[in-house]
N, C-alpha and C positions, 0 to 999 in steps of 0.2 A: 792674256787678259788685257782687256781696252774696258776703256768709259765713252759713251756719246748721249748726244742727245738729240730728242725730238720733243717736236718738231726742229727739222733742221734745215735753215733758210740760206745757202749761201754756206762759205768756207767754215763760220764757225759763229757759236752763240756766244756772247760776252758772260762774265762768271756771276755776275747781277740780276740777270735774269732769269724769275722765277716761273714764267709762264711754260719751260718744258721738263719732261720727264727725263732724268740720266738714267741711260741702259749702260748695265757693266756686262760685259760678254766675257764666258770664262771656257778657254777650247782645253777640248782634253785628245790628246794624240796618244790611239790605240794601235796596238801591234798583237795580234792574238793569233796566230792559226792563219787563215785566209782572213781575217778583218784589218786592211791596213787601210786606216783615215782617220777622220775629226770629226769630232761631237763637240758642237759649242751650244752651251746655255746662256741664256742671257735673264737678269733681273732687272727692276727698275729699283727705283729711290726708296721705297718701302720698307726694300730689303738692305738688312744693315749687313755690313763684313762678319768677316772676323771668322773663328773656326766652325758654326755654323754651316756657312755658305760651302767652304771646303768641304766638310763631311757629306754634304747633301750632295755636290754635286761627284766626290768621289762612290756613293750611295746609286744614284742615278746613273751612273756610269757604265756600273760592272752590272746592273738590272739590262740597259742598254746593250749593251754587251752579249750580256745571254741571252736576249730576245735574238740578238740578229746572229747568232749562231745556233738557236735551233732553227734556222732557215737553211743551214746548210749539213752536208750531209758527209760521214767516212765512206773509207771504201767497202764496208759492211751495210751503209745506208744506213745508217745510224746519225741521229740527231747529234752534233755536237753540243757539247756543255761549257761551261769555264772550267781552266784548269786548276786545280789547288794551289797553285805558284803563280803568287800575285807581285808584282815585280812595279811598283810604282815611284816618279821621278818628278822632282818639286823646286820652286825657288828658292831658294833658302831665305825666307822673310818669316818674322811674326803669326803669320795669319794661316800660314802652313805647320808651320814650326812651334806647335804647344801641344800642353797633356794633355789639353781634348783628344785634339784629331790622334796624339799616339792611344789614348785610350780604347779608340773608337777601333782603331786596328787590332789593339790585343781582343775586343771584342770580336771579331772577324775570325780570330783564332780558336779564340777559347770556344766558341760557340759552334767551332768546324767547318765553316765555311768557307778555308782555306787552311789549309796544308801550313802554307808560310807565306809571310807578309813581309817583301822586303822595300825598305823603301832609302832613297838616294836622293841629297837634296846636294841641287848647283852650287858651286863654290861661286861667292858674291863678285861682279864681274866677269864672269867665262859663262855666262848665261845663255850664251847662244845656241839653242837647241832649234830642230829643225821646226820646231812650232814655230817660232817667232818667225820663221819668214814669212810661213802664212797669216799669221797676223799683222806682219807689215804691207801686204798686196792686198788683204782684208782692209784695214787700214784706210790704203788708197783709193782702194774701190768707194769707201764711205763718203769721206770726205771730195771726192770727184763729184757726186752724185750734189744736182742743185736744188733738192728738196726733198726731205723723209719726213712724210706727214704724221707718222707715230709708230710703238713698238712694232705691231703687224706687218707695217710696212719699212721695218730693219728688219724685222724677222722674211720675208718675201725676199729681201738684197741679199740676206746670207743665202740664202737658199741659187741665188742666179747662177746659171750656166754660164755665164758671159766671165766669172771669175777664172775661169777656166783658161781664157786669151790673154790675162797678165803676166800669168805664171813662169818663169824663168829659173832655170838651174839645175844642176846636176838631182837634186833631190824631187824633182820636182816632173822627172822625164814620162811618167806615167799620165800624165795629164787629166784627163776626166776621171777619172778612179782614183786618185791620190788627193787631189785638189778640190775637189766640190763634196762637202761637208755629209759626211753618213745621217746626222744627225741635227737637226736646229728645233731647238724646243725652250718654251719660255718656264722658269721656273716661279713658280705662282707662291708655292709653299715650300717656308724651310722649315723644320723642327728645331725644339731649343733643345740641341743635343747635349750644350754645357751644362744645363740645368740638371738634366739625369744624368750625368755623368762625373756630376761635380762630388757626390760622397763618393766617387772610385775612386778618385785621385791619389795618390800618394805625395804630399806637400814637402816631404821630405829629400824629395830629387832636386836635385841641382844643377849648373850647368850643363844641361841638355842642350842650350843652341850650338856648342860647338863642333859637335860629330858632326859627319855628312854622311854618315850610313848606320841604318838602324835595321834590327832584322829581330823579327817576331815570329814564334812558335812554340809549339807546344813541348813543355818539358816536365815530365813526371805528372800528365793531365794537365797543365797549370802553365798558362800563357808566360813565356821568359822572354823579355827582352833584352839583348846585347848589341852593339855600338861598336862602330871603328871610326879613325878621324878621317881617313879617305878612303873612297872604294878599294883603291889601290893595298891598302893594309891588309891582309888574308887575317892576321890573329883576331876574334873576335872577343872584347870584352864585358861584363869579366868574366874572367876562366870561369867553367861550369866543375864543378867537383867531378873528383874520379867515380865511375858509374860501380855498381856493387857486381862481384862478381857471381857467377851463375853456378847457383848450386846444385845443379844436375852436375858438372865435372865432377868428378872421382867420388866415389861412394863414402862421403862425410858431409856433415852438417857444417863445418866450420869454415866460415869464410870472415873476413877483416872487413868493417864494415866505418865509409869516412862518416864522419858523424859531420862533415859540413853540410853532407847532402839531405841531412836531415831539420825540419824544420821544428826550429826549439832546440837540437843541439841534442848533448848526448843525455842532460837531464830529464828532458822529456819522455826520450826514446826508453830510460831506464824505468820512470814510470808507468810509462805505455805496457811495459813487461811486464807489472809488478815487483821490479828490484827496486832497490834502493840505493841510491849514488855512496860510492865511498868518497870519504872526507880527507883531508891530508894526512898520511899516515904520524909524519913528525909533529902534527897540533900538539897541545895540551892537554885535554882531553884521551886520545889514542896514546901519549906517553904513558901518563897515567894507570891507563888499563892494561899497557905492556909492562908496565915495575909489577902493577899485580900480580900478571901472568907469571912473569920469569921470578916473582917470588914464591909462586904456589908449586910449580915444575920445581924449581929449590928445594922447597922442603920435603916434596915429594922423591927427589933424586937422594936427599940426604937418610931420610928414613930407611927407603928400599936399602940403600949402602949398609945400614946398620944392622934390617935384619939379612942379609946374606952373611954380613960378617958373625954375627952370632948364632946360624947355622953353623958357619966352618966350625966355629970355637964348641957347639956341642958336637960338632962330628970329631972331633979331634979327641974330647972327654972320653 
């Protein structure tokens, strides 16, 4: 991601200067199948930050995406498609890092248009992903260049073949196919995706900026999100409750069922039934009704004793 401006006269515009437009370019580096390169989008001043611009351009992306893989074909001649394993990787800043944009993925989920949405965001400082180097020779190309007379003509420079003779380094060894941009397109319109998204929210989560991996899917119909602090961590949290066992096994009904895994708990699930939750057996109430009991059993046991015994006693006459 860079900011420039045009018109651009010389090495650089002073920050007083109100007669040009700043273009934010935001590259996105794809790895799908045979699609390996960059799609950058570029906005001008119009367009404000923030999770908007993320969403839309992660939006555009994976539409991109599946345009340029039904161009290509299996060994059946078959169109390819996107896969359901959506595997996406981020700064770890603010503008990446909120309930929107996670919203916007359990959206993704829930709605089935992927399988699973995992996404990994850079630990702050070790930033260095293979994108930034192309934005540093992107970069240079810009600022070399001794006049860009407007967005059109930034958008014309991303697109040069000449970006192709800067290029240096091991990642970089494929040269016209890795380095010159699949994609350069200006993004005209963002959606207020906060706005419709803001009664989803759950206000009640908290520290979410600290994980650096997050992983969304579907679980029991119903988008779950779970979190680890580094990729490197395999436990995802939190534990998911133990799943309910299958009662097709062995010819009975009765299986043990966690009541975490049910939503509402086990009071719900009893009126879902038609039962009725029992109460603490040692209340006041249930004492109560047990001195009744074991007084009526009482008298009942005492009677029966009396007439047996006054059987014996006329058998005996």
């Amino acid at each position: 991601m860079m900011k420039g401006n045009t018109p651009k006269k010389g090495s650089r515009n002073s920050k007083g200067d109100n007669t040009h437009i700043t273009s934010r370019i935001i590259g996105v580096e794809v790895h799908c199948g045979p699609i390996h390169g960059t799609f950058l989008y570029y906005t001008d001043n119009l367009v404000s930050g923030g999770a908007n611009i993320i969403i839309e351009v992660t939006r555009q992306a994976i539409l991109d995406l599946q345009d340029l893989l039904k161009e290509k074909k299996d060994h059946c001649e078959r169109a390819l498609d996107v896969p359901d394993y959506l595997i996406l990787q981020f700064d770890n800043c603010g503008e990446n890092k909120n309930k929107f944009v996670f919203a916007y993925f359990s959206l993704l989920v829930q709605d089935r248009h992927f399988r699973v949405v995992e996404v990994f965001f850079l630990i702050v400082g070790h930033t260095h992903a293979s994108i930034d180097q192309y934005f540093s020779i992107l970069s240079k190309l810009i600022w070399s260049s001794e006049f860009v007379g407007s967005p059109l003509a930034l958008e014309a420079l991303l697109k040069k073949e000449g970006l192709v003779k800067n290029l240096s380094g091991k990642s970089w060894e494929k040269g016209a196919e890795r380095a010159k941009p699949l994609i350069v397109r200006k993004l005209s319109v963002v959606y207020d995706m906060k706005t419709a998204l803001n009664p989803l929210i759950n206000k009640t989560i908290k520290y979410y900026p600290i994980p650096h991996r997050f992983r969304f899917e579907l679980y029991h119909n119903v988008c779950a999100m779970q979190y680890s602090l580094f990729s490197t961590h395999q436990t995802l949290l939190p534990l998911r409750p133990e799943k309910v066992p299958d009662l097709s096994v062995e010819d009975t009904l009765d299986c043990e069922i966690n009541f975490l895994s049910l939503v509402g708990g086990e009071e719900a699930f009893l009126k879902a039934c038609g039962a009725t939750a029992l109460s603490n057996p040692l209340s006041r109430p249930n004492q109560e009704a047990l001195k009744v009991n074991l007084a009526i059993i009482c008298n009942v046991y005492l009677l029966t004793s009396f007439m047996v015994f006054y059987l014996l006693f006329l058998c005996n006459i």
